[in-house]
Each structure stands twice: as C-alpha cells, then as structure tokens.
N, C-alpha and C positions, 0 to 999 in steps of 0.2 A: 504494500500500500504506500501512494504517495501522498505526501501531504504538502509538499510547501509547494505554493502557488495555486493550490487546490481551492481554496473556501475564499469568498468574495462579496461586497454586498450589490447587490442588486443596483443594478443600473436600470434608467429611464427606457434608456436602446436597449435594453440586452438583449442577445442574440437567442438564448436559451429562455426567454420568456414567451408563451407562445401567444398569439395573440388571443386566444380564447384561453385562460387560466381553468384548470380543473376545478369542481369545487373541493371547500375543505375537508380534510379526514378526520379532524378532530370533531367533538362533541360542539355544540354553539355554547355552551358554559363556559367553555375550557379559556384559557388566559392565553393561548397561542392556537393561533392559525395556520396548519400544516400543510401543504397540498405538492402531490407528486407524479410524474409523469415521466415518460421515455421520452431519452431524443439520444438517439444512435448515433448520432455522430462521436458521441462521448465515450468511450472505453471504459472510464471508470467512472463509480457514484460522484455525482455533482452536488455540492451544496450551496444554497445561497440562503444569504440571509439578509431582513432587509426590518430596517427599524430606524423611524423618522425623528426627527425633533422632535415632535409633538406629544411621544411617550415617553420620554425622558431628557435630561441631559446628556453629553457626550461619555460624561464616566459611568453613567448606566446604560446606555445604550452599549459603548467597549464590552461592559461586563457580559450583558447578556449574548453579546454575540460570540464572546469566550468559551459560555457556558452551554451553549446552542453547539460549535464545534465541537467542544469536549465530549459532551454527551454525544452526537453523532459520530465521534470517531471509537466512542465506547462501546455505542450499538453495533458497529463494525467490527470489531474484537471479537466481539459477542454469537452473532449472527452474518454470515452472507449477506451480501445485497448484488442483487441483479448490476449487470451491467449496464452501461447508458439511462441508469438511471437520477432524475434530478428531482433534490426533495429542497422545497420553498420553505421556508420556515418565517414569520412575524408575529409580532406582539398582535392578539386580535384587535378588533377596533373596538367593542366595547370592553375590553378589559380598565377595572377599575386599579389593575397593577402596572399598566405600562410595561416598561424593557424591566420591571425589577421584579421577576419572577425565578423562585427558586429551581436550584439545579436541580432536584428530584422530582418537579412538577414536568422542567422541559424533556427528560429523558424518561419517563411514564409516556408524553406526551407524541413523544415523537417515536416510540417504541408500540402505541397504539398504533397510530397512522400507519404505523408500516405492516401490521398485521390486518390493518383496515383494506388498504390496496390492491386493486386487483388490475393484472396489467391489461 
C-alpha cells in the first residue's frame, strides 16, 4: 500500500468527482457523510476528503481530516478494499458537531458505508 500522495481534499474541478455524486451510505443521523463509487482509472482505493470553513476552523478541520485518513488507512489493514475504488468522506450538513467528530464515530462510520456498498 501506498500512501504518500494518496489522500487529498476535494477540489471544485476534480477529476474523480462525478458529476452525479452517489447518495450517502451512512444513516441521515450520522455526523459524517460517506459516499463511494468506482472509477477504474484508479489502481488503488482513493480517498478524498472535503470539509469547509463553515464546520470549523482550520485546526479542526486539519484534525478531522487526520482522523478520517487514519481510520481509513486502519480499515485497510483491517479488510481489503476493491480496486479503483473512491470513498468521499465530509462532515454532514446538518451535523451539530462540525469537523470535531471523534475518531471512533469516523471509523464505525466509515466501516458501515463500506459494508453498506454495493458495486
């Protein structure tokens, strides 16, 4: 597994965002917004992760987004994941937590979605 240059945040352009976004795999209570899809041009799992001003400051945004790769690089340890695959990850919109959601909520959460998934 590689990692450095792998994990990024979301860009306006990106290439890897499709223009019809899947819906989310998480519950609508849940404090983060997951959603994951194929794009074969990718060899290995893609993450992005994408959290705006608007749910925190920059030193909780940083954190979460630490906490968001850690976990998914845990999940990975843990379990396979398909090829070419890219999982979205962001603070959901009505979350009354913003980007300052704990490490055991985002890695439950993001270990749902991927059992939610079907390609």
């Amino acid at each position: 597994m590689r990692v450095a240059g792998r994990y990024r945040v979301v860009r306006r352009s990106d290439h890897a965002v499709p223009e019809y976004p899947p819906r989310p795999l998480t519950p609508r209570e849940s404090a983060l917004d997951v959603r994951i899809w194929r794009w074969p041009s990718h060899s290995m799992p893609l993450l992005l992760v994408n959290a705006s001003r608007k749910q925190g400051h920059a030193v909780l945004r940083n954190r979460f987004r630490r906490r968001v790769r850690m976990a998914f690089l845990d999940l990975l340890r843990r379990r396979p994941v398909q090829e070419g695959l890219v999982v979205w990850v962001r603070p959901a919109k009505g979350s009354r937590l913003g980007c300052n959601i704990p490490y055991a909520e985002i890695a439950d959460q993001l270990e749902l979605a991927l059992r939610r998934w079907k390609p």
